[in-house]
C-alpha positions as CSV (number, residue, x, y, z in Angstrom):
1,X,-27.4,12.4,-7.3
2,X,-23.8,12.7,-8.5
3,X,-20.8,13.8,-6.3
4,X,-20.4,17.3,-6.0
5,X,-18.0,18.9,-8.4
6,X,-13.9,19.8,-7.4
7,X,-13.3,23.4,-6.5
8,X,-10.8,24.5,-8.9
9,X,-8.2,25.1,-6.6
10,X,-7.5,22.0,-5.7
11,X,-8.1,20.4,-9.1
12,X,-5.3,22.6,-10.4
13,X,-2.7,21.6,-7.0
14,X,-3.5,18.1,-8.0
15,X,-2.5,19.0,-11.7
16,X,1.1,20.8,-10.9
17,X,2.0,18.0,-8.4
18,X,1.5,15.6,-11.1
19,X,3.5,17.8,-13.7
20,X,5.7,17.6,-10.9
21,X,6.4,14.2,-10.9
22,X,6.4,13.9,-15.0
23,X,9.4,15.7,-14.9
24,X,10.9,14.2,-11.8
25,X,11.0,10.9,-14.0
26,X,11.2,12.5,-17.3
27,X,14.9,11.9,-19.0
28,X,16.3,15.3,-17.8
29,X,14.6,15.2,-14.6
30,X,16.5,13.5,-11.3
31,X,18.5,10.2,-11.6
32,X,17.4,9.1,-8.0
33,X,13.5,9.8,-9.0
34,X,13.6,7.7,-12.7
35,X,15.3,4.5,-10.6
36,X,12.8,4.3,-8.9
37,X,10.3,1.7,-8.6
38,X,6.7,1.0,-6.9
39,X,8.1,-1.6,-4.5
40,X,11.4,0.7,-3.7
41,X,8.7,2.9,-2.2
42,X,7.2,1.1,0.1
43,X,9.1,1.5,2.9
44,X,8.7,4.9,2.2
45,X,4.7,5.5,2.1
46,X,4.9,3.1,5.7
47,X,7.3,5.5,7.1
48,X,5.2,8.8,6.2
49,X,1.8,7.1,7.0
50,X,3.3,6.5,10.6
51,X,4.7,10.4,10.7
52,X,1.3,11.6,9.6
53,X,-0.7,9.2,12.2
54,X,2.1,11.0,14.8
55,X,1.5,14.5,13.8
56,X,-2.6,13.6,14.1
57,X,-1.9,12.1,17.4
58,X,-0.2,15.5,18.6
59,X,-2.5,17.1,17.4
60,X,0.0,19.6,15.7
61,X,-1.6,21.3,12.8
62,X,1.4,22.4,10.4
63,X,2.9,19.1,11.1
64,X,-0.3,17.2,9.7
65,X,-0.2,19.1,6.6
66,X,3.4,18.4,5.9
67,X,3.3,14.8,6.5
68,X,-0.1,14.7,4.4
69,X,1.2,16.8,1.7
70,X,4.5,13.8,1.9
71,X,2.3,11.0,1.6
72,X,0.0,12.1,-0.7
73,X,3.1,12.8,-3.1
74,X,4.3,9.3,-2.7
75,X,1.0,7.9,-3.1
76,X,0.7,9.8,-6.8
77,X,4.3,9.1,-7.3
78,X,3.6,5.3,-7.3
79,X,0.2,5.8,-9.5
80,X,2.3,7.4,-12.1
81,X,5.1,5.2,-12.2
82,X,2.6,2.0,-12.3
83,X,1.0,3.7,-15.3
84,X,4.5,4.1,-16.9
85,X,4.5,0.7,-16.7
86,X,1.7,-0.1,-18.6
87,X,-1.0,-0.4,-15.7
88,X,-3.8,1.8,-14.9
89,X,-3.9,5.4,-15.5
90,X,-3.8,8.3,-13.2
91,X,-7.4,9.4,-14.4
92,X,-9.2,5.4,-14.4
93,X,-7.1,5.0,-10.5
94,X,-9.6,8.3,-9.5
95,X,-12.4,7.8,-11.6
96,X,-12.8,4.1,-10.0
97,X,-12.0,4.7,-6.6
98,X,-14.8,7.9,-7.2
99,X,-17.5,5.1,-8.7
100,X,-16.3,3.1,-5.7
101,X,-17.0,5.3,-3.3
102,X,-20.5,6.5,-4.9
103,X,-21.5,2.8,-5.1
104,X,-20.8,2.2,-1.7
105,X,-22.6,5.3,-0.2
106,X,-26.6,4.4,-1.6
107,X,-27.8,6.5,1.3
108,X,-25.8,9.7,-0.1
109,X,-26.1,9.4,-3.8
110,X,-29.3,7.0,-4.3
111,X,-32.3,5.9,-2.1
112,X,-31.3,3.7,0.9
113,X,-31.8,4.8,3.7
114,X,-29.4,5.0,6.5
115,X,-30.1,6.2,10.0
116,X,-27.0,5.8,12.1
117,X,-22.8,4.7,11.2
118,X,-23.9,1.5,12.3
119,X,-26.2,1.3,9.6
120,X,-23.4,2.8,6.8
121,X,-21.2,0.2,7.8
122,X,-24.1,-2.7,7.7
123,X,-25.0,-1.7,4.1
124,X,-20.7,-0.4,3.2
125,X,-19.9,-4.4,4.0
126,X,-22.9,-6.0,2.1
127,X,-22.3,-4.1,-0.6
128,X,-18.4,-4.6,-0.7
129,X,-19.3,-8.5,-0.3
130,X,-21.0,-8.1,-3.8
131,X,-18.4,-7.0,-6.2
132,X,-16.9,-9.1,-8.7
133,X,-13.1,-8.5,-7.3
134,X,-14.7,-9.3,-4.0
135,X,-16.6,-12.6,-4.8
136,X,-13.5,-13.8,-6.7
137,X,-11.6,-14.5,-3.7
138,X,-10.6,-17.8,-2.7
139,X,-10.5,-17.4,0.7
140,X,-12.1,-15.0,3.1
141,X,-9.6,-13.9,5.1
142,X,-8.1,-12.9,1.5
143,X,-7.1,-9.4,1.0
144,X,-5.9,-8.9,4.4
145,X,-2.1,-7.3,3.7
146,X,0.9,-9.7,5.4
147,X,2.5,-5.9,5.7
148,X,-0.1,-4.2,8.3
149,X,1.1,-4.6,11.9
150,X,1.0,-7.5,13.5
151,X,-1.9,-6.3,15.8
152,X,-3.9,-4.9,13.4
153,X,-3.9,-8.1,11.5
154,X,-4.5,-10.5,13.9
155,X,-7.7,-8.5,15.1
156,X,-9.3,-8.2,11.3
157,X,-8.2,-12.1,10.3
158,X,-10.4,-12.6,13.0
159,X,-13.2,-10.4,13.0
160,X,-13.6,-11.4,8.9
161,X,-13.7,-15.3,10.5
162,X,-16.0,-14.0,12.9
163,X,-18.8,-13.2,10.2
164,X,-19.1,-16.8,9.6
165,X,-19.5,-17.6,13.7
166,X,-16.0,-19.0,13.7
167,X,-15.0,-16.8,17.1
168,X,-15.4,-16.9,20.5
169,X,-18.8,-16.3,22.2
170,X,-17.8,-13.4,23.7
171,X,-15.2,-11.6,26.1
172,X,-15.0,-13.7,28.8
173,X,-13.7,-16.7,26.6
174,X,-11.2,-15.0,25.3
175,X,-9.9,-14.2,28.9
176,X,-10.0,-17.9,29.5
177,X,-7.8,-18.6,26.3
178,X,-5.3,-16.0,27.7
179,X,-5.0,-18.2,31.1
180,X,-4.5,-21.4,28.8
181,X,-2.1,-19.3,26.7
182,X,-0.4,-18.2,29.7
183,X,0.1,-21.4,30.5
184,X,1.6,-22.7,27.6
185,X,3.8,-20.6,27.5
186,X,5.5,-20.9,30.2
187,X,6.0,-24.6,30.0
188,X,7.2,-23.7,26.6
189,X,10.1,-21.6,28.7
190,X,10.8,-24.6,31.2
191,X,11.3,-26.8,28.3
192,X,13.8,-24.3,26.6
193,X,12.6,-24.6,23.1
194,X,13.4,-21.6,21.3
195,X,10.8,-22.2,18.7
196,X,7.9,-23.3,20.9
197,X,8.7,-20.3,23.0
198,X,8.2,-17.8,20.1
199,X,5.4,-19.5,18.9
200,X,3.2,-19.4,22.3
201,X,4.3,-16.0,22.3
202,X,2.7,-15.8,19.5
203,X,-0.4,-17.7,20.4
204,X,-0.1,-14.8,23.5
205,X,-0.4,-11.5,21.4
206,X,-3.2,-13.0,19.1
207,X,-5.2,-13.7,21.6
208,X,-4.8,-10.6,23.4
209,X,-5.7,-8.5,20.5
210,X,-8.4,-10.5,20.3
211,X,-10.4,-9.7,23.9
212,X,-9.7,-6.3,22.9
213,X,-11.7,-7.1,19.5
214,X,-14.4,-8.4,21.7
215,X,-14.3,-5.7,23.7
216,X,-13.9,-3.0,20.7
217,X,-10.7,-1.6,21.4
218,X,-8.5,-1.4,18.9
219,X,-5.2,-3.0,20.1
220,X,-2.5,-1.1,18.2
221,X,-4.5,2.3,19.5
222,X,-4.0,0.6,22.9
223,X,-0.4,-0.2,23.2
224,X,0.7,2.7,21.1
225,X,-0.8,4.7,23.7
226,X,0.7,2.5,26.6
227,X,4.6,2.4,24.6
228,X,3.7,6.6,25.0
229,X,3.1,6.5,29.0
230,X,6.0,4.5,29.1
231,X,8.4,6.6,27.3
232,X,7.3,9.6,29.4
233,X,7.5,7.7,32.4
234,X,11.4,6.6,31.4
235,X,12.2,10.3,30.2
236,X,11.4,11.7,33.7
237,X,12.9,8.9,35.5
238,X,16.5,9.7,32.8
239,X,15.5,13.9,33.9
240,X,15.4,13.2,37.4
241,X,18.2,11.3,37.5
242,X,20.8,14.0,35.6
243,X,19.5,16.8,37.6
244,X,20.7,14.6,40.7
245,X,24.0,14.6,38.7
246,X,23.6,10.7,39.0
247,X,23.6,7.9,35.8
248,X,21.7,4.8,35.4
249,X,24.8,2.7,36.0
250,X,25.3,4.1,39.3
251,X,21.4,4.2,40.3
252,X,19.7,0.8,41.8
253,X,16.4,-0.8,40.8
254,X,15.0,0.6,44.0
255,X,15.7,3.8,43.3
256,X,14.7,3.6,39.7
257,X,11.0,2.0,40.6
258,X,10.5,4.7,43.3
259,X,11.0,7.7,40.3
260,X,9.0,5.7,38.3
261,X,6.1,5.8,40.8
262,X,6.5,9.5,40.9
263,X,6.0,9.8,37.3
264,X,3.2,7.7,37.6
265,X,1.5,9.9,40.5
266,X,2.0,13.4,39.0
267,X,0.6,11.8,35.7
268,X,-2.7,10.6,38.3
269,X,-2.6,14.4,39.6
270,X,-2.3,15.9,36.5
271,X,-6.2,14.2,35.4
272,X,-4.2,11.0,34.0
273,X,-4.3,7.7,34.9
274,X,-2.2,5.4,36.6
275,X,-0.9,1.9,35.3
């Protein structure tokens, strides 16, 4: 069984946003577009991925096609540009990531058989395990991008040590290593040592993004959502204060906690819950 076929709709989009971009960096196209290059990007295709995952998470529908349609064009921006310089082309990028994908679905396009997404994802790892560009690495943990966030990371460094039992038993373990953690830390504050202090803060985070591993919460999910509740917390408190005609510099902590806790209670009335 073969992958279906492209409507030709979108095959011929695809082929105008690429005619696009040839004349964006052809010699009469734009001066800013030929200088560029694949790593002057990168800032770029982080800062649209995080506007599309934004748009997603309001769930606002013309937003998520712009931002798509944004990073899609910087994603085929830096596919032609690499095969201006020699590397692979636009066609052999698709045509492999399509083999990829077809190798790494047997249940779709051949005769495995799988009955649940635990099961995809059973047969997706064993057969990613078996590729050459896979079995070439010198290290397991390699392939994991410096550049993801830091919580993100930390949780697949350890969950690709995990697969060979080097991990913590389970959840409750990794609560104990937060206590000794805890600890640490704040002798490294007593001693006043700048650089033990960042690195037990350090040891702190990885740890925590770690019981939420064990306890299959992604961590970045998590705190994105709690940096959310607390911006909406802080905006009422700043709305509550200027329709009192009052400023933060002339407001207390008191007084500041106390609109904070009413922010938190409408949030628990309104279905969501408190911190």
């Amino acid at each position: 069984m073969s992958p279906p076929a492209s409507s030709a709709n979108p095959a011929r989009a695809f082929v105008r946003l690429v005619e696009l971009i040839e004349t964006l960096r052809s010699d009469s196209g734009c001066p800013w577009d030929r200088k560029q290059t694949p790593m002057s990007f990168h800032h770029y295709i982080l800062e649209e991925y995080h506007e599309l995952v934004q748009a997603m998470s309001e769930n606002d529908a013309e937003a998520i096609a712009d931002e798509m349609g944004d990073l899609l064009f910087l994603v085929v921006f830096v596919a032609y540009m690499l095969q201006q310089q020699g590397g692979a082309t636009l066609e052999a990028v698709i045509d492999g990531v399509v083999e990829k994908m077809t190798r790494r679905h047997p249940h779709v396009f051949g005769d495995a058989v799988a009955k649940d997404p635990e099961q995809v994802m059973d047969n997706w790892a064993k057969i990613k395990a078996a590729e050459e560009n896979i079995r070439r690495r010198d290290s397991l943990l390699e392939g994991i991008p410096r550049s993801l966030p830091a919580i993100k990371r930390a949780q697949k460094l350890a969950r690709r040590a995990a697969r060979v039992g080097f991990d913590w038993s389970g959840p409750e373990d990794v609560l104990a290593k937060i206590d000794e953690e805890l600890r640490e830390l704040k002798a490294s504050v007593s001693s006043g040592s700048r650089t033990h202090i960042r690195e037990e803060i350090g040891d702190l985070f990885f740890v925590v993004a770690n019981v939420a591993r064990h306890l299959e919460i992604d961590g970045e999910t998590a705190l994105n959502e709690t940096s959310d509740k607390f911006e909406r917390r802080f905006r009422y408190i700043e709305r509550a204060l200027a329709d009192a005609g009052k400023s933060f510099q002339g407001t207390d902590p008191a007084e500041m906690d106390r609109l904070w806790d009413e922010a938190k209670a409408q949030e628990k009335d309104a279905g969501g819950e408190g911190r």
